[in-house]
N, C-alpha and C positions, 0 to 999 in steps of 0.2 A: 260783742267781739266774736269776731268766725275762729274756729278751732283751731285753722293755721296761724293765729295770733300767739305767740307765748310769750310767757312770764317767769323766767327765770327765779327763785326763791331760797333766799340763803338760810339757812341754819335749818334747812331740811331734816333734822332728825332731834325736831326741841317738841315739844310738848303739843304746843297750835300746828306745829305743821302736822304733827298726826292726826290732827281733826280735820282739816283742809283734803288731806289726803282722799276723807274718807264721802267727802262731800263730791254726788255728779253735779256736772258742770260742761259749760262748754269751751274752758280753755284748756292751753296745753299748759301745765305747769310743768315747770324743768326744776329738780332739785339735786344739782352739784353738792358733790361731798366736801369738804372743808379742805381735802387736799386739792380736787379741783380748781376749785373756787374759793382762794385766800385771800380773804378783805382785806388784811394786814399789808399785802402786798400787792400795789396798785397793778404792776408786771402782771401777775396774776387774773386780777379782774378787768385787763383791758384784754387780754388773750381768749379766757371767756368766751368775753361777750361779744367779739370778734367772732370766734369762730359760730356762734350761737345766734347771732344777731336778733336779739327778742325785744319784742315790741315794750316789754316793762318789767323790771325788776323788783320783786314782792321782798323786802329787807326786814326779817326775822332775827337774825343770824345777833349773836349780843351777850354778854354775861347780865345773868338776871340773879337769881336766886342761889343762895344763901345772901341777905343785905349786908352780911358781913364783909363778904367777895370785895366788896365798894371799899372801906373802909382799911380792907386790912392790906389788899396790893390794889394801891391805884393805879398804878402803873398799865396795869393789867385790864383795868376797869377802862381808863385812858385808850389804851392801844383797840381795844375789840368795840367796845361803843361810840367813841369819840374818831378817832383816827379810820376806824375801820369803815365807820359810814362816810365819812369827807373823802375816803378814796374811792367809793362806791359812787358818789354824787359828782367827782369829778372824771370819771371816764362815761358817766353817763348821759353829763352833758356834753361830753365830746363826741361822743354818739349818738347826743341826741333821742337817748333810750328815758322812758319816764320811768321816776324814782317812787316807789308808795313804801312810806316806813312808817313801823310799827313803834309810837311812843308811849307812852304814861300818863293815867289822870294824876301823878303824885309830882308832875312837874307845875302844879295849880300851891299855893300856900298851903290850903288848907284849914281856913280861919275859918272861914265863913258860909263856902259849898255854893251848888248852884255855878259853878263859873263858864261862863261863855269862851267860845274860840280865840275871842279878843281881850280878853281877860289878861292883866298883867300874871306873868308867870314867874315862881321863887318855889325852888326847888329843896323839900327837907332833909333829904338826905344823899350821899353820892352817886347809888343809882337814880335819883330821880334828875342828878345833876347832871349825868354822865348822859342820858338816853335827851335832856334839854342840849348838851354839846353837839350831839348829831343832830338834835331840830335845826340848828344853827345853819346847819354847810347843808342839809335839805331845806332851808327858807331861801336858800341862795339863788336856788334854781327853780326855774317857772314853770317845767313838765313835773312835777311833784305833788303828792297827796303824801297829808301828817297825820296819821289815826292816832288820836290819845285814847286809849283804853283802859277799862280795867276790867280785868277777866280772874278767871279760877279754875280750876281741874272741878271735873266731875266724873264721882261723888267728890263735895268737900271734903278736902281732906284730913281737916282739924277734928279733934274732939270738941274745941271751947273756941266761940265764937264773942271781937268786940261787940260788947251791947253801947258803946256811945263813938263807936266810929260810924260816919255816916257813907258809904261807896255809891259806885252803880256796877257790882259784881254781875257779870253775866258769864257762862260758860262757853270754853273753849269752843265748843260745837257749835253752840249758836253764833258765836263769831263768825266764824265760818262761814255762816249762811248770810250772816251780814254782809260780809265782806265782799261776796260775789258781787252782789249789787252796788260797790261802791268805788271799784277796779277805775272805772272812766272818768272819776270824779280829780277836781283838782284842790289845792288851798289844805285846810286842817278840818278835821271833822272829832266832833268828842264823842266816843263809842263805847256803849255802857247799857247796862239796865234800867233800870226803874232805882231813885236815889232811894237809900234805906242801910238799915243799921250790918253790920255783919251778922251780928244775929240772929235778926229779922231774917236775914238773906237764908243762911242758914236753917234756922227753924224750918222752913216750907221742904226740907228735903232729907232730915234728921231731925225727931221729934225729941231726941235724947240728947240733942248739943246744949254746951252749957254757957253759961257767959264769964265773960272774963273781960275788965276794963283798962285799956290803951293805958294809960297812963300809971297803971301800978307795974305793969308788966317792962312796959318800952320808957317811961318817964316821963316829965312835966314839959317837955318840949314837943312830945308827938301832935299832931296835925288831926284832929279829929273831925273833919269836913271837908275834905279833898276832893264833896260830888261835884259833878258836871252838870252843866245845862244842854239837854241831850233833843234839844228842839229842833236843831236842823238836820240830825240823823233822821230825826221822826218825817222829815219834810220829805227828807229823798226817800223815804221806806214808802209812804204813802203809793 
């Protein structure tokens, strides 16, 4: 993609977008501030992108973290993940602008790990629910790419790491570098590391982290295998 292509990127002041930032590259990334550019209100995002006219909208922008957030106002959870992306997805197919959003391996069960693209998906908790609502009104539209990911701040930023949860943790940065490469792609792609314990993940960068086990901490219903099968990332990386 030539320089004069841009990419429009909402929630420009969350965590990945500072790694993004920090990555060269040869597009133009545009990152409107939340007053600019309010998902909540479609007025808002058809104005935009209007005056902007960018070749693809990079959809960051979302309540993540605390997983309480989810549970305690869903309202809230509702209106910025669910609502916010279906208004995004539908001035963009009026526009005709591609949609690339940023989802979750936690919208996978979680039973059993390993799960492919086409893997039936059941969501265990309201963030994993909420960020599957906006896969929805992004499955609708054909100029679209779905990244489920799972990622992490670096350094980790726990003392005590699960030893019997199994991820595919990769850091913020390296996403980043992934992502470049995957801008043109279309469909759902599963975005991750190498499957392994938190731990495990852990250990290789804190020789002092300790364990701690999902289910005494979170309960007898946590999802202890929510990897990915990360074979057709490996396909386009090659």
């Amino acid at each position: 993609m030539k320089k004069k292509n841009k990419i429009v990127v909402t929630g420009g002041t969350g965590r990945f977008a500072q790694s993004l930032k920090k990555i060269k590259n040869n597009y133009n990334f545009i990152y409107p501030s939340k007053k600019t550019l309010n998902i909540t209100k479609p007025s808002s995002v058809l104005k935009f992108l209007k005056k902007t006219k960018p070749n693809a909208v990079l959809h960051l922008a979302g309540l993540s973290r605390p997983m309480k957030k989810h549970e305690n106002n869903i309202s809230n959870s509702i209106n910025l993940n669910i609502i916010g992306t279906a208004n995004l997805v539908s001035v963009c197919s009026k526009l005709n602008i591609k949609i690339i959003y940023f989802s979750t391996s936690y919208v996978y069960p979680g039973n059993k790990g390993n799960y492919k693209e086409k893997d039936p998906l059941l969501p265990w908790n309201n963030y994993a629910w909420s960020k599957l609502g906006g896969e929805c009104s992004v499955q609708m539209y054909n100029n679209s790419l779905i990244l489920r990911i799972c990622m992490t701040e670096k350094p980790f930023v726990h003392k005590k790491a699960f030893a019997n949860v199994k991820l595919n943790f990769i850091f913020h940065e390296d996403i980043a570098k992934i992502l470049i490469k995957l801008l043109n792609k279309k469909g759902v792609i599963n975005v991750g590391g190498k499957s392994q314990t938190v731990y495990k993940f852990a250990k290789r960068f804190d020789s002092k982290i300790k364990k701690v086990y999902a289910k005494k901490v979170l309960g007898p219903k946590f999802p202890l295998n929510p990897s990915m099968n990360i074979r057709k990332l490996k396909k386009i990386l090659k």
